[in-house]
C-alpha positions as CSV (number, residue, x, y, z in Angstrom):
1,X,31.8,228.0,261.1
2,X,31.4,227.6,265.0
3,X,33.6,229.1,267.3
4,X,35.1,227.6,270.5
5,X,37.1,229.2,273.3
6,X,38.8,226.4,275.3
7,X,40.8,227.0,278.5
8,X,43.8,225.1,278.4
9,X,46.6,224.8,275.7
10,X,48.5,221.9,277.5
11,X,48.7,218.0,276.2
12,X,45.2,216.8,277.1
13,X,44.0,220.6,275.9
14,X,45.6,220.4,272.1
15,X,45.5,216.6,272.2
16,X,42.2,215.8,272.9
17,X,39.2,218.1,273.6
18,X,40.7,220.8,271.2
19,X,41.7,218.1,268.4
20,X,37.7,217.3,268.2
21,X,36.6,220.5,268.0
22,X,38.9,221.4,265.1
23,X,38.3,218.2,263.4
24,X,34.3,218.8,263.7
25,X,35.4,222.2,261.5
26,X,34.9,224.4,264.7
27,X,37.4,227.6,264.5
28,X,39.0,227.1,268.4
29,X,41.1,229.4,270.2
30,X,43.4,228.2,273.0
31,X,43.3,230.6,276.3
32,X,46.1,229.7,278.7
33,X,48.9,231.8,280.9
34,X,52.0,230.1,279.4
35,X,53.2,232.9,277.1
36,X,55.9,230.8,275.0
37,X,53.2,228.1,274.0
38,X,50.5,230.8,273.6
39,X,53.3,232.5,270.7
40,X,53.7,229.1,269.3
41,X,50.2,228.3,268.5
42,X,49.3,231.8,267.6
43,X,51.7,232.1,265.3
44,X,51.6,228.5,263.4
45,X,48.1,228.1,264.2
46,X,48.5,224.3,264.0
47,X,50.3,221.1,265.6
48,X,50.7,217.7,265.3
49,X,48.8,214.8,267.3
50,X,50.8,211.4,267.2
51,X,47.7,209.0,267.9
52,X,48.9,206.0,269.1
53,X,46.8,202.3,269.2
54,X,47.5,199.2,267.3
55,X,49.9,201.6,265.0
56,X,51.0,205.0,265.3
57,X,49.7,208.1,263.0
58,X,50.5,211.7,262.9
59,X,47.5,214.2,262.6
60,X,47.8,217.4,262.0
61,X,45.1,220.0,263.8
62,X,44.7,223.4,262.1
63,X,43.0,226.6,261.9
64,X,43.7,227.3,265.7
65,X,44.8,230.4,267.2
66,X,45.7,231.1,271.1
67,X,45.5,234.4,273.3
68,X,46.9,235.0,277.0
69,X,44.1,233.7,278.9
70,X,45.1,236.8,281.6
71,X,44.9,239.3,279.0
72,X,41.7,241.3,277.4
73,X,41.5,239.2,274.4
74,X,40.1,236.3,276.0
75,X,37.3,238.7,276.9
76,X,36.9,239.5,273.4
77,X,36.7,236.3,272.5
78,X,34.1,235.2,275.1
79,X,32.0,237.8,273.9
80,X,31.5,235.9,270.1
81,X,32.0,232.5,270.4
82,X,29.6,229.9,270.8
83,X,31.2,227.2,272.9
84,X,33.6,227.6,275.8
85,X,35.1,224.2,277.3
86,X,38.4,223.6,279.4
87,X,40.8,221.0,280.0
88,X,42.9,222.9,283.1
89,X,42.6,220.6,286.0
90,X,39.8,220.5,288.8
91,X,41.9,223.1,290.9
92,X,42.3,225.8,288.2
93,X,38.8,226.0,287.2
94,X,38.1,228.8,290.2
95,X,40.9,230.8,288.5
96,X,39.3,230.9,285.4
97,X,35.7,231.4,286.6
98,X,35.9,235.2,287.2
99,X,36.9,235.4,283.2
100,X,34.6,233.6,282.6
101,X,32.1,236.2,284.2
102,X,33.6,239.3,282.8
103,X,33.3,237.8,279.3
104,X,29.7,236.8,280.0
105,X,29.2,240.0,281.5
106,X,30.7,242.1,278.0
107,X,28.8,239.8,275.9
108,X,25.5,240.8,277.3
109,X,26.6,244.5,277.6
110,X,26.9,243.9,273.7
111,X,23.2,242.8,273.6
112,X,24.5,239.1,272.1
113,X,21.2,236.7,272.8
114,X,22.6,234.0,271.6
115,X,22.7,230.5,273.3
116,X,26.7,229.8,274.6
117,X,27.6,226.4,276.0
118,X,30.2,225.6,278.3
119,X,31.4,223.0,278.8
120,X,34.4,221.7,281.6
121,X,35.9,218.4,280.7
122,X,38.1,217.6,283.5
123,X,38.6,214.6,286.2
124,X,35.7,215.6,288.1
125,X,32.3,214.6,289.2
126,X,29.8,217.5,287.6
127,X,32.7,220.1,287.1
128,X,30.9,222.2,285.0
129,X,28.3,222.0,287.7
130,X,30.9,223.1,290.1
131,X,32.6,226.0,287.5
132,X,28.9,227.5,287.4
133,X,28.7,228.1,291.0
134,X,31.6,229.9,291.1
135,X,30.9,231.7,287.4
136,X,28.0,232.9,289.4
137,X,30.0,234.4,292.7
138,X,31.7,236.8,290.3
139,X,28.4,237.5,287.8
140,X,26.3,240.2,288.9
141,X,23.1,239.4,290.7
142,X,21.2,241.0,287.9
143,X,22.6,239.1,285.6
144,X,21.4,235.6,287.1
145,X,18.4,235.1,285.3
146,X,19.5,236.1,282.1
147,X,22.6,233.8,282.6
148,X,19.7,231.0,283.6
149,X,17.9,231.4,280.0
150,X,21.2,231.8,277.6
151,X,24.0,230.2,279.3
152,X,24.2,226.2,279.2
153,X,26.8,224.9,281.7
154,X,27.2,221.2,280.5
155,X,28.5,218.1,282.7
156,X,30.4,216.1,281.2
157,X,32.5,212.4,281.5
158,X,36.2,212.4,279.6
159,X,38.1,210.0,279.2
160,X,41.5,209.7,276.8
161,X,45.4,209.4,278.6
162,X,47.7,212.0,277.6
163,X,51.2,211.2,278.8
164,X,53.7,214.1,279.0
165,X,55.5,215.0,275.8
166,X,58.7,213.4,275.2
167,X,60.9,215.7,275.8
168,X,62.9,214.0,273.1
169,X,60.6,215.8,270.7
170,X,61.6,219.1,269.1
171,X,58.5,220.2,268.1
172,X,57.5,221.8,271.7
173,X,53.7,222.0,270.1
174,X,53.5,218.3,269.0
175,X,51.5,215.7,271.4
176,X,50.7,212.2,271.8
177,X,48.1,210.7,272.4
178,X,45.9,207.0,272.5
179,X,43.6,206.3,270.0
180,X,40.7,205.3,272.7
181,X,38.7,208.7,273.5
182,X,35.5,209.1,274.8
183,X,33.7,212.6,275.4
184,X,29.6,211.9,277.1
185,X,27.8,215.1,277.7
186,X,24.6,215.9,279.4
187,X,22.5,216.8,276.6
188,X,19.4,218.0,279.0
189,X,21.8,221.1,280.1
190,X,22.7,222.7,276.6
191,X,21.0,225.6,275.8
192,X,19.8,226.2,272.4
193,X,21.4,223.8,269.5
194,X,22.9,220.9,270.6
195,X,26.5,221.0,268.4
196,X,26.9,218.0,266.4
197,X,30.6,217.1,267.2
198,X,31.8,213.6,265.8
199,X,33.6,212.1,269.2
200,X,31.1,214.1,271.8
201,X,28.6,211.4,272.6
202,X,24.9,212.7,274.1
203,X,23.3,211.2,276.8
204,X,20.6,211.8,279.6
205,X,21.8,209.4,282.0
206,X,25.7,211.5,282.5
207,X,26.4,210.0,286.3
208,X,26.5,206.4,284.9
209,X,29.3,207.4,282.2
210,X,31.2,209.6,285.1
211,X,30.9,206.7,287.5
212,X,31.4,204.4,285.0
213,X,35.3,206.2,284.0
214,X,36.0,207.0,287.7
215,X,35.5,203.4,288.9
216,X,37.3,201.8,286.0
217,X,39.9,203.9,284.3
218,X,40.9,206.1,287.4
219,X,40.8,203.5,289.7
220,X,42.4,200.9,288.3
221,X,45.0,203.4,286.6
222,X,45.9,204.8,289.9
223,X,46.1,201.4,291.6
224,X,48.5,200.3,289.1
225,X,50.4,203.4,289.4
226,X,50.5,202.6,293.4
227,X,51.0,199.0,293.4
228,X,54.4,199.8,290.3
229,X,55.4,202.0,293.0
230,X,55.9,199.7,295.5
231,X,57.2,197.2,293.6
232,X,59.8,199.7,291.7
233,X,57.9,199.7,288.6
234,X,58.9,203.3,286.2
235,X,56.0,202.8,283.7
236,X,52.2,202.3,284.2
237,X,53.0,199.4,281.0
238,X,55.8,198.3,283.5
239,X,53.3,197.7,286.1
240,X,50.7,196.4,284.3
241,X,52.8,193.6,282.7
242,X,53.8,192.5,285.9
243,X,51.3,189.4,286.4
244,X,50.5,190.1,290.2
245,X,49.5,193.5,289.7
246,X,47.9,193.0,286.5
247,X,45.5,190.1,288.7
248,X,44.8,192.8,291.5
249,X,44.2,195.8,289.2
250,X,41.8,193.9,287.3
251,X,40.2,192.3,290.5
252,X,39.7,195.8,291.3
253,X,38.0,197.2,288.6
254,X,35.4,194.1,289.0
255,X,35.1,195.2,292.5
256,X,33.9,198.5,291.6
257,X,32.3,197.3,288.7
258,X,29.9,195.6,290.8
259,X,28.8,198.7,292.3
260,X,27.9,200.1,288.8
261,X,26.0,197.1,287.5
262,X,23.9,196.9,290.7
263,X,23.5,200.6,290.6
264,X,23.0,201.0,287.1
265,X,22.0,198.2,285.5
266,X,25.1,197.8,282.9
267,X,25.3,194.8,281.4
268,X,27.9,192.3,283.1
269,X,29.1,191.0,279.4
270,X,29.9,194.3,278.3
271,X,31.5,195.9,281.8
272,X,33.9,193.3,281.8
273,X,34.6,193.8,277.7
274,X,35.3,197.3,279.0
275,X,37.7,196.3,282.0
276,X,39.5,194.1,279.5
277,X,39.7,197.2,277.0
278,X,41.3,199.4,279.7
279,X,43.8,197.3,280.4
280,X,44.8,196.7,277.0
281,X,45.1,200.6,277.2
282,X,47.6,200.8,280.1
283,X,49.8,198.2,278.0
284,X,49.8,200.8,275.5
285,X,53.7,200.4,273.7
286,X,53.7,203.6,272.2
287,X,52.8,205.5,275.8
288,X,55.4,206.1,278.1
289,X,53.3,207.0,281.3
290,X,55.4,207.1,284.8
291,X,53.5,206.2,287.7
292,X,54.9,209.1,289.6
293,X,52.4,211.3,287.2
294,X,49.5,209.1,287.8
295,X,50.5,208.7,291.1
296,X,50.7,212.3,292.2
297,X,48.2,214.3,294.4
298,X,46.9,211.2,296.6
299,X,45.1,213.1,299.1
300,X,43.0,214.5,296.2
301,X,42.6,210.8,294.9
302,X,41.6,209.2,298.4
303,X,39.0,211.9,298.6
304,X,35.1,211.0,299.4
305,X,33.9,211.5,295.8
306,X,37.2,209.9,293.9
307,X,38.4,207.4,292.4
308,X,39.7,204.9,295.7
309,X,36.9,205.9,298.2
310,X,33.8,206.4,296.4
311,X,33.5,203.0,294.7
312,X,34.5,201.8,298.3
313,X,31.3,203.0,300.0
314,X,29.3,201.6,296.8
315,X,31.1,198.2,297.6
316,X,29.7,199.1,301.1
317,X,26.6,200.1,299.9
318,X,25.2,196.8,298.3
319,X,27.6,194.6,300.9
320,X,29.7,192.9,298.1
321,X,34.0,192.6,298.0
322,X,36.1,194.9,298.3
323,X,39.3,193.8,299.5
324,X,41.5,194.6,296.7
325,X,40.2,198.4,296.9
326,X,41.6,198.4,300.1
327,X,44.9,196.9,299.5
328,X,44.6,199.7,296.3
329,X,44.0,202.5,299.4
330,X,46.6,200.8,301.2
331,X,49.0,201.1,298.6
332,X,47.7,204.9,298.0
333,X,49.1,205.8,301.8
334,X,52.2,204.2,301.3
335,X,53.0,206.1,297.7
336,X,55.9,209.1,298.5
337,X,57.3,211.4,295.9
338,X,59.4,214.1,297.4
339,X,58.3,217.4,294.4
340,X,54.7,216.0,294.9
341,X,53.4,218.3,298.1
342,X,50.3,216.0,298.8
343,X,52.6,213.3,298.9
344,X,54.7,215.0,300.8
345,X,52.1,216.2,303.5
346,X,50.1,212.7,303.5
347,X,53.6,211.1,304.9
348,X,54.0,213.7,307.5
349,X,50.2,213.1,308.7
350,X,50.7,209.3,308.7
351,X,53.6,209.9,311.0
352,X,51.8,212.6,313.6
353,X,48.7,210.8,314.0
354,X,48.7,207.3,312.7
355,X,46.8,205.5,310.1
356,X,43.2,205.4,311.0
357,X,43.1,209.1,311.9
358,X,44.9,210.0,308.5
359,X,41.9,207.7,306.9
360,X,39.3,209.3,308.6
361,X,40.9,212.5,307.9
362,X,41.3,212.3,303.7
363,X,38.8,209.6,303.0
364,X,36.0,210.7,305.5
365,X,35.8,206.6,306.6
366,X,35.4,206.2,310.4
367,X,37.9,205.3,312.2
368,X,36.1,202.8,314.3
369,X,34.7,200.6,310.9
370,X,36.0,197.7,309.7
371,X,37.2,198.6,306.3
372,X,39.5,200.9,308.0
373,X,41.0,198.4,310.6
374,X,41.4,196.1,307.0
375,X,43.0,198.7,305.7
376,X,45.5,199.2,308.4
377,X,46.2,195.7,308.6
378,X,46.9,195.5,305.0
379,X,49.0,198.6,304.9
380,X,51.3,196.6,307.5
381,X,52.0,193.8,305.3
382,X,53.0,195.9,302.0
């Protein structure tokens, strides 16, 4: 049996990437700093999954374990397994990098020459890319080239919404989940074996899968999170059913869908099939998502590389429409949530210096182009 290490024990951690690698018979064990959960799972060494679609099923995921991802058995750990992934956000992955290292480190102080994968699966472009840089900060110089021949740090593209737990539930390990997944690797960046994992998908063509995700499922999720916002919407299924924003979100994802097709040749058939399928998904009955979770961190999301600004400049790019992006980046400045501190800080920089400054601040637009004068103008209508 294969072993797995994966960073992260929260919803998408149990719910998706780990649920695959127990059901492909690999032994996982959960690293993560919240001691209670940690207990839980180490002590039961399984949960439920509640995947939810057309119907509803209950799952159950076993032969896990979990360690204190601060503590020396992580180490241990990292010193046999073959396959280390995460699911613990973009911004936590330089916290976990220096573990990372020391278990590297240990494992080839124990002579082990065999391959080990690893493999982040978060909401970013090439974050595995970005986790081996900083791996490497904290792994001795010496160590480099030995890392280079045994160490495969694989991209990858996820895709699967995990809404918070109801906290209804009494079972604090159970999660839910939607039946849609999707898991692309780079399969050129492994080293050694490939794993043959039912649900990871191998491909040599990884940026038109990640593009493909962030232009359709983050941007039209986090538009219909903005737009329910301002029209008092709780639920991303709220806001999806209401016509208006169901036209514009859509309208959207055809926008930056025309970037993909002209950059990568998808079919046009088949890209709008899978617009049509991701809406379906946000309508979702059995997931209660609040657009204050897909909301949150809007600086992050009007970054130059996400999901609002990047399919903008491909719109740019190959000169074709764009409008309702903008309205969506529009809506984006106007979103407030007072225990959200990006929100929180985005307000405060609309108010000191105005809105094209705060654009060419976040999104790195200029202030003196078009798009952003559009997107003023818009911004002062909503």
């Amino acid at each position: 049996m294969k072993n797995a290490v994966h960073f992260g024990a929260g919803n998408i951690g149990r719910g998706f990437i780990g649920k695959l690698l127990a059901d492909a018979d690999v032994a996982v064990t959960f690293a993560d700093v919240d001691a209670p959960l940690i207990d839980q799972l180490s002590h039961k060494q399984e949960y439920k999954v509640k995947v939810v679609g057309t119907d509803c099923q209950i799952d159950t995921v076993t032969h896990v374990t979990a360690v204190n991802s601060a503590s020396e058995d992580v180490i241990d750990r990292l010193v046999h397994t073959d396959l280390v992934t995460t699911a613990v956000g973009p911004n936590v992955l330089d916290l976990i990098a220096k573990t990372i290292a020391t278990g590297i480190t240990k494992r080839f102080a124990a002579n082990n020459q065999a391959p080990l994968n690893i493999i982040a699966c978060e909401n970013m472009v090439r974050g595995t890319t970005h986790l081996k840089g900083e791996v490497y900060k904290h792994l001795d110089a010496s160590l480099h080239a030995q890392a280079d021949e045994l160490v495969g740090f694989v991209d990858s593209a996820v895709d699967r919404i995990v809404p918070p737990a109801e906290a209804a539930n009494d079972d604090p390990l159970e999660v839910t989940v939607e039946s849609f997944s999707e898991w692309i690797v780079d399969e050129q960046q492994f080293k050694g074996e490939v794993p043959d994992i039912s649900g990871m998908e191998k491909t040599d063509n990884l940026m038109a899968f990640v593009e493909r995700k962030l232009f359709t499922l983050n941007t039209g999720h986090c538009i219909t999170a903005y737009l329910g916002c301002l029209k008092g919407h709780r639920t991303i299924r709220e806001a999806i059913e209401d016509p208006q924003i169901y036209a514009e979100v859509k309208q959207a994802m055809q926008e930056s869908g025309e970037v993909l097709i002209q950059r990568y040749g998808f079919d046009r058939d088949l890209h709008n099939a899978y617009i049509d399928k991701i809406l379906g998904r946000f309508a979702n009955p059995y997931l209660v998502d609040e657009v204050d979770r897909v909301g949150r961190q809007p600086i992050r999301k009007l970054g130059a590389n996400d999901r609002l600004v990047k399919p903008l400049l491909g719109t740019i790019e190959y000169g074709t429409e764009n409008k309702t992006l903008l309205k969506g980046i529009a809506a984006a400045l106007k979103y407030t949530n007072a225990t959200d501190p990006q929100a929180i800080e985005l307000q405060q920089t609309l108010k000191d210096t105005g809105i094209k400054q705060t654009l060419a601040q976040y999104t790195g637009l200029d202030q003196q182009s078009k798009e952003v004068s559009q997107i003023e103008a818009i911004y002062n209508q909503l």
